[in-house]
LOKEPA-411483 format. One record per residue (C-alpha): chain; y, z, x; residue in one letter; residue number from 1. Coordinates in steps of 0.001 Angstrom, whole numbers, plus 524288, in hexadecimal, padded with zeros to 5 digits. Example, Ala and Ser with C-alpha at 12.3 -4.5 7.8 and 13.67 -1.06 7.14 Angstrom:
unit = A, c2 = 7EE6C, c3 = 81E78, c1 = 8300C, code = a, pos = 1 $
unit = A, c2 = 7FBDC, c3 = 81BE4, c1 = 83566, code = s, pos = 2 $
END
This chain:
unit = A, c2 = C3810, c3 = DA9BE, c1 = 5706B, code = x, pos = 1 $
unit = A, c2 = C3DD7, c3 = D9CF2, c1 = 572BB, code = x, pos = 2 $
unit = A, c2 = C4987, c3 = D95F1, c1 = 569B1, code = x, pos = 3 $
unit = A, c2 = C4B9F, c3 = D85A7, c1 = 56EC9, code = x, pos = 4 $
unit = A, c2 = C56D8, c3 = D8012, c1 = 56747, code = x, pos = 5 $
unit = A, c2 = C5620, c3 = D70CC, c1 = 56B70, code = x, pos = 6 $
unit = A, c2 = C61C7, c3 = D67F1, c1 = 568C0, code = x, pos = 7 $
unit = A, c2 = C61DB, c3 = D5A79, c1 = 56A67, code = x, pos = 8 $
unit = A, c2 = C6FF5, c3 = D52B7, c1 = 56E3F, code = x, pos = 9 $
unit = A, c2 = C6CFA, c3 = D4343, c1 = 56F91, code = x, pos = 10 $
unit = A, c2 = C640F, c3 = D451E, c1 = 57DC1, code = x, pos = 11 $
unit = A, c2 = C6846, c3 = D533B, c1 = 5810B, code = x, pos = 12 $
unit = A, c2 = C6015, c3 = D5DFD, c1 = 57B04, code = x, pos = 13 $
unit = A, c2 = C643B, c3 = D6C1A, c1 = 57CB5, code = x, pos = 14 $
unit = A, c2 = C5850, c3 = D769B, c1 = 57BBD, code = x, pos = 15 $
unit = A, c2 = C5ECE, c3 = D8437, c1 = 578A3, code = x, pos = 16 $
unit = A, c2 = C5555, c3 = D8FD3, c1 = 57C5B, code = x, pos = 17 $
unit = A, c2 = C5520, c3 = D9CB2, c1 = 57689, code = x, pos = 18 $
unit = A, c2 = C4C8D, c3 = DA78D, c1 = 57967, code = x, pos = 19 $
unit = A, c2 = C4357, c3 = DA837, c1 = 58484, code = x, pos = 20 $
unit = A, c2 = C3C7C, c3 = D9E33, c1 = 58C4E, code = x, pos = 21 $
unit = A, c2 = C2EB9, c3 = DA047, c1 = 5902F, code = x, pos = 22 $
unit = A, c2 = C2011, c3 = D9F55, c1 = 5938E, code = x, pos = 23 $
unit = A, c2 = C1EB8, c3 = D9FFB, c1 = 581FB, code = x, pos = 24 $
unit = A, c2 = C2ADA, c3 = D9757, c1 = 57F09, code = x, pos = 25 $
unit = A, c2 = C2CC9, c3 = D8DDB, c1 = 58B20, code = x, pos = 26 $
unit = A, c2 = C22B9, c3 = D841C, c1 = 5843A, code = x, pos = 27 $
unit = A, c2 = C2A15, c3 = D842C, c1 = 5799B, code = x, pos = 28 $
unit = A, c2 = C35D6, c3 = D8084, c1 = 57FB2, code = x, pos = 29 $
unit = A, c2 = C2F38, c3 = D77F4, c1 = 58732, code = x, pos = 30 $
unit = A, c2 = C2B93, c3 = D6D35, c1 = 57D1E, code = x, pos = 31 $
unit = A, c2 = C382A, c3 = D70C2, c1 = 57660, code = x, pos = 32 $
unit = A, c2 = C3C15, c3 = D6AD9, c1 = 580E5, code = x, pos = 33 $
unit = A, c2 = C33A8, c3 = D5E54, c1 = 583EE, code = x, pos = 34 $
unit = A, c2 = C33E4, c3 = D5885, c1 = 57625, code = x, pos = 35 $
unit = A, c2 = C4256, c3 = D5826, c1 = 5751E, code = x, pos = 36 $
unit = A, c2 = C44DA, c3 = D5144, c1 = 5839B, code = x, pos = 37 $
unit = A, c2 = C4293, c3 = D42B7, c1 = 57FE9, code = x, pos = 38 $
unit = A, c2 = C4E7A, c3 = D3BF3, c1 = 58350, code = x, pos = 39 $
unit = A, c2 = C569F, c3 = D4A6B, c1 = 586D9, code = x, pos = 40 $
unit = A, c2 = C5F67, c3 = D4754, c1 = 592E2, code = x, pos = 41 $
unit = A, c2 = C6629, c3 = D55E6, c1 = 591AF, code = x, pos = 42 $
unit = A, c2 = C5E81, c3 = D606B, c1 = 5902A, code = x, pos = 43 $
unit = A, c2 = C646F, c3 = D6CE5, c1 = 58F24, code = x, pos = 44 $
unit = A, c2 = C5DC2, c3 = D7A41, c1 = 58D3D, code = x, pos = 45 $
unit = A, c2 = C6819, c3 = D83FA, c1 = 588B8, code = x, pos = 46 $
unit = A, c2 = C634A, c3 = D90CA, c1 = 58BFE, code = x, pos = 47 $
unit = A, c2 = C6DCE, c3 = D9AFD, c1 = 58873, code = x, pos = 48 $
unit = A, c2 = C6296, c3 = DA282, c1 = 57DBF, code = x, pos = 49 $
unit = A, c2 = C599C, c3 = DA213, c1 = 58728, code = x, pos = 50 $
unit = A, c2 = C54F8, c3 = DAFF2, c1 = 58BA9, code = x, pos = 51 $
unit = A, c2 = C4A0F, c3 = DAD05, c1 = 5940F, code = x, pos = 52 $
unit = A, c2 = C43D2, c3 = DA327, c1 = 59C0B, code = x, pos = 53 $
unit = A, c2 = C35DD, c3 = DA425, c1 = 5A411, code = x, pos = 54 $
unit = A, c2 = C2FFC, c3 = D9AB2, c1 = 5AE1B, code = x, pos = 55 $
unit = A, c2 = C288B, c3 = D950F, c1 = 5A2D7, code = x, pos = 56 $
unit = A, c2 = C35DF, c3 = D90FB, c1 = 59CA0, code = x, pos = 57 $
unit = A, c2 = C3A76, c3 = D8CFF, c1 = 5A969, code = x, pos = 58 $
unit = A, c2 = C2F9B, c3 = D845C, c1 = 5A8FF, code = x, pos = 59 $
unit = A, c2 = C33B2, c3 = D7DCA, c1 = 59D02, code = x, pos = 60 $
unit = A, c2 = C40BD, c3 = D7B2E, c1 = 5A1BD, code = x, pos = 61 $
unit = A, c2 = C3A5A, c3 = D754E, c1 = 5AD85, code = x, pos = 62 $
unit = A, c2 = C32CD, c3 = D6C92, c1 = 5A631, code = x, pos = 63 $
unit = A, c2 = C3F11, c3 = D66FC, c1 = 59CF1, code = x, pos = 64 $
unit = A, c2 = C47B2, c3 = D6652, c1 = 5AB4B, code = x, pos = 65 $
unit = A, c2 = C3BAE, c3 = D5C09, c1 = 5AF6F, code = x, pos = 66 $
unit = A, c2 = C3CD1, c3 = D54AF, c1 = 5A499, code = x, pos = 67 $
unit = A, c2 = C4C8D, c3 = D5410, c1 = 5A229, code = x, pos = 68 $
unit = A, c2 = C4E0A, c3 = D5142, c1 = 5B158, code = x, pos = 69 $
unit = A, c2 = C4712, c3 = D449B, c1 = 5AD63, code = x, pos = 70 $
unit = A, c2 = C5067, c3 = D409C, c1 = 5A2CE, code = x, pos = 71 $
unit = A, c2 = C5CF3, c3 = D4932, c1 = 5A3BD, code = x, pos = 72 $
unit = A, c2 = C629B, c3 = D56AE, c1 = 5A52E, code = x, pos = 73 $
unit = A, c2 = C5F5C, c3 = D63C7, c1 = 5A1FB, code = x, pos = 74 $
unit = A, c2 = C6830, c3 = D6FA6, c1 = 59F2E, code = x, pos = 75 $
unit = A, c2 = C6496, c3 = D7D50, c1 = 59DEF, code = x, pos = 76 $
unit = A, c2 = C70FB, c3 = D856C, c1 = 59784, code = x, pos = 77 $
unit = A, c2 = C75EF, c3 = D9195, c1 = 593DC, code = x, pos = 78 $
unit = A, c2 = C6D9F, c3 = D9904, c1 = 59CC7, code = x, pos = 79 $
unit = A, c2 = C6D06, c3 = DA75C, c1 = 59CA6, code = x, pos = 80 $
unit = A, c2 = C6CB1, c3 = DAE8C, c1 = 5A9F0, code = x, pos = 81 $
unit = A, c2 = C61E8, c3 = DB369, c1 = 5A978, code = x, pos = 82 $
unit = A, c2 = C5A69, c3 = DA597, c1 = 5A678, code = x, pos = 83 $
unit = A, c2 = C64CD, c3 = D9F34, c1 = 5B107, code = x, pos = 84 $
unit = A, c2 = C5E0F, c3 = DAA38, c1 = 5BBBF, code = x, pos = 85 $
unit = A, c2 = C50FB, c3 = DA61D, c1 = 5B741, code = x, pos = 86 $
unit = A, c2 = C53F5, c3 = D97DB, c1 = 5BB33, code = x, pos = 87 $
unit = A, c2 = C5A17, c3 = D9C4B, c1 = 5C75F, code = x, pos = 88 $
unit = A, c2 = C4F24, c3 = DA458, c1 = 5CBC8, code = x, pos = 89 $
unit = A, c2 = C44B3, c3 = D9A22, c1 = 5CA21, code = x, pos = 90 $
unit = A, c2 = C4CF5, c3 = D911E, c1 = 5CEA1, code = x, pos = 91 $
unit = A, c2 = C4F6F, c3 = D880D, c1 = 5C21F, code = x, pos = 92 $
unit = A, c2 = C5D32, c3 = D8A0D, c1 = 5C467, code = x, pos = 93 $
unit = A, c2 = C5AE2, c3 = D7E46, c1 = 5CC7D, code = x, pos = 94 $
unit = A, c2 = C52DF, c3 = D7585, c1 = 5C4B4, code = x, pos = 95 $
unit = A, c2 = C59E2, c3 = D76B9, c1 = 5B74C, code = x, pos = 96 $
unit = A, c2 = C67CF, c3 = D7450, c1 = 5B47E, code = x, pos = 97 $
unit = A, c2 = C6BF2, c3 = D8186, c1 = 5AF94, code = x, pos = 98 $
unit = A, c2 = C7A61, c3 = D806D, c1 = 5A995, code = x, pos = 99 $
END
């Protein structure tokens, strides 16, 4: 099971996960995600609930990167260590800003 907890601040929204992310909640997330990103400069995905994370969530955190590179930043936060190894070890350590 999956909890999103969006909150809106003028252009910044912050998506608060909860739960675990995968192949049965990522497409949830997913358009969670894509109808709240009109006119979003700061996205920032707070993950400090989140327990789990597989490629298919990856995916969807690919997918929001795209389309915030294109009109601002994103932030992922509050990372445990365990999901902070799973970006290291596929590498989207690199690709995300992880803070």
């Amino acid at each position: 099971m999956l909890n999103i907890n969006k909150e809106t601040n003028g252009t910044g929204l912050v998506v608060t996960l909860g739960g675990r992310l995968d192949t049965t909640t990522a497409p949830e997330l997913e358009s969670a995600i894509k109808e709240s990103l009109d006119g979003v400069t700061e996205l920032i995905v707070d993950c400090k609930e989140l327990e789990y994370i597989s490629s298919a969530g990856l995916r969807v955190l690919l997918s929001a990167q795209k389309i915030m590179n294109k009109q601002g930043r994103m932030v992922i936060r509050n990372a445990s260590e365990e999901i902070k190894e799973i970006f290291d070890v596929t590498g989207f350590s690199d690709i995300l800003t992880i803070e």
